[in-house]
C-alpha positions as CSV (number, residue, x, y, z in Angstrom):
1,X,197.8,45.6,-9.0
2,X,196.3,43.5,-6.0
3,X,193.0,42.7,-6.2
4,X,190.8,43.7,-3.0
5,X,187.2,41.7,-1.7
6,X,185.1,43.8,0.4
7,X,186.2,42.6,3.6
8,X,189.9,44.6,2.7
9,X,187.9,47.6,1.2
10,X,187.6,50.1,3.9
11,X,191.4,49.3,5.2
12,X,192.7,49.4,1.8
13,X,190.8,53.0,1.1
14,X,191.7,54.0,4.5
15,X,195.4,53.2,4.9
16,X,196.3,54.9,1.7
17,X,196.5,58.5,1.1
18,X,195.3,58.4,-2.6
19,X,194.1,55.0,-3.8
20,X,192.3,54.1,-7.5
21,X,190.3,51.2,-7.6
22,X,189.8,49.7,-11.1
23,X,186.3,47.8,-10.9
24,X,186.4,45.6,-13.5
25,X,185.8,41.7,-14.6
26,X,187.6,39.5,-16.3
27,X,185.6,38.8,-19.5
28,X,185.8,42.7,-19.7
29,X,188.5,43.8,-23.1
30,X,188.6,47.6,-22.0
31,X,189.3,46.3,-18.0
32,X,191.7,44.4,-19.9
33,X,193.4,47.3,-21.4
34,X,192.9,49.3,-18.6
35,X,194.6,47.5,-16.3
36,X,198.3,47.4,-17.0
37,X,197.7,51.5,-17.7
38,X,196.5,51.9,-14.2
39,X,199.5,50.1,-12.9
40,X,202.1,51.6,-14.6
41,X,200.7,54.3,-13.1
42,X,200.7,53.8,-9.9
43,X,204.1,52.2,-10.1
44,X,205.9,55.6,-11.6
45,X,203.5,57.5,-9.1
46,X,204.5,57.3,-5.4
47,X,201.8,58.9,-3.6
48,X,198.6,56.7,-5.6
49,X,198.0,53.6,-5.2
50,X,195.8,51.0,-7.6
51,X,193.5,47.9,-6.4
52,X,191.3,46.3,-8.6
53,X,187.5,44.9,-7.8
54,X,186.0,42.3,-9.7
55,X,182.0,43.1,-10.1
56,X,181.6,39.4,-10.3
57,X,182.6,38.7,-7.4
58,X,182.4,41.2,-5.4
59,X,178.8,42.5,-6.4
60,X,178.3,44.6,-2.9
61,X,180.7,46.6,-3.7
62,X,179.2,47.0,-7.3
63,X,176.2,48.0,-6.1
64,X,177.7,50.2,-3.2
65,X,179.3,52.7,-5.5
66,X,176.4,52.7,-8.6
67,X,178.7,50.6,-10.8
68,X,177.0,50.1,-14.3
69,X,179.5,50.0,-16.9
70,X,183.2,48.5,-16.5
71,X,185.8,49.8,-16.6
72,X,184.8,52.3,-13.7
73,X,188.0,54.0,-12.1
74,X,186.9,55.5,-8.1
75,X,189.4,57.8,-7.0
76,X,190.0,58.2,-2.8
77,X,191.7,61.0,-0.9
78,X,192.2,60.2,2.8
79,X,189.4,57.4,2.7
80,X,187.0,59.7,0.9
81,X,185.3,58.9,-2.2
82,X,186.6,62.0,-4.8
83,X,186.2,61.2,-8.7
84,X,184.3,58.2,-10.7
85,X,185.0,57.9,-14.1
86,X,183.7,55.5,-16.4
87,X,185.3,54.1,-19.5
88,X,189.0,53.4,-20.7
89,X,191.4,56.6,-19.9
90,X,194.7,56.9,-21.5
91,X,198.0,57.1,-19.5
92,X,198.3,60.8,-20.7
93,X,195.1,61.2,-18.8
94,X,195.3,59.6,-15.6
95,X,197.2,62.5,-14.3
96,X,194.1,65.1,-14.8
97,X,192.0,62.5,-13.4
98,X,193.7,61.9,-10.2
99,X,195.2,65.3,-9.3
């Protein structure tokens, strides 16, 4: 999962059909967990793709979308913000959160 800075936001949201971005940090143990889930994901599923944000540095971006607690998974549909949801999901559920 590639990591994005805010200068790539708005092309990566906007050149991708459905993209989840991960904001997470690095000192972070569920953004830890979560992020091989999320890319498995998005590697058996053809039509999502997954970037990642780190908070630290990329704190605009934070603050653009109300980002409070980490792991916070932001879920675009044709550059359109959709779903937020905070906290570690399971692979099992990643599926009812996207769709």
């Amino acid at each position: 999962m590639k990591n994005i800075t805010t200068k790539e936001f708005d092309q990566a949201v906007k050149s991708n059909t459905n993209v989840v971005i991960q904001f997470s940090a690095a000192w972070c143990g569920p953004c830890k967990t979560m992020t091989p889930i999320l890319d498995e994901f998005a590697t058996s599923r053809e039509d999502v793709t997954a970037f990642k944000v780190d908070i630290g540095e990329e704190t605009d971006l934070a603050t653009k979308f109300n980002v409070r607690s980490i792991p916070t998974l932001i879920f675009f549909q044709n550059g359109e913000m959709t779903k937020q949801k905070v906290g570690l999901i399971q692979a099992n559920h990643l599926n009812d959160f996207i769709v």
